[in-house]
N, C-alpha and C positions, 0 to 999 in steps of 0.2 A: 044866616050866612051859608050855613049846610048844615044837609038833613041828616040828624045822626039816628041812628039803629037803634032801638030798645035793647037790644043784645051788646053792642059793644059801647066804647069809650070815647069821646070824642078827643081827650089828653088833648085840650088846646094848652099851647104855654105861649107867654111875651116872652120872645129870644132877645128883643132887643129895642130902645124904645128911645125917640128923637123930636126934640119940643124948639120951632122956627115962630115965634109970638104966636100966633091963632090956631098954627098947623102944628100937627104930631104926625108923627109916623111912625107906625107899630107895627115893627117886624113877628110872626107867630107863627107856633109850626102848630099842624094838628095830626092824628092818624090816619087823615085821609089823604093827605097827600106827601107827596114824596118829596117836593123843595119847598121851602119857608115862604106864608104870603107875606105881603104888605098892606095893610090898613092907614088909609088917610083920614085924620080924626079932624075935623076942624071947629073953631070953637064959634058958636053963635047964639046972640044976645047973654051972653056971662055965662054961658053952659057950656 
């Protein structure tokens, strides 16, 4: 998702996290950017 530096930290954390039957959506902040992404997780064959 992004290339992190041998020298620093990537601090990914789940701020916030949202489950619609198949679909999630996974709010996260990292140190590389300045506002929180969103990840769309979907779920396919039982995974």
């Amino acid at each position: 998702m992004f290339t992190e530096d041998k020298a620093s930290k990537a601090n990914f954390k789940v701020v916030d996290e949202a489950m619609n039957g198949e679909v999630a959506w996974v709010k996260h902040s990292t140190a590389y950017d300045k506002a929180p992404g969103i990840l769309k997780v979907v779920k396919q064959n039982g995974k």
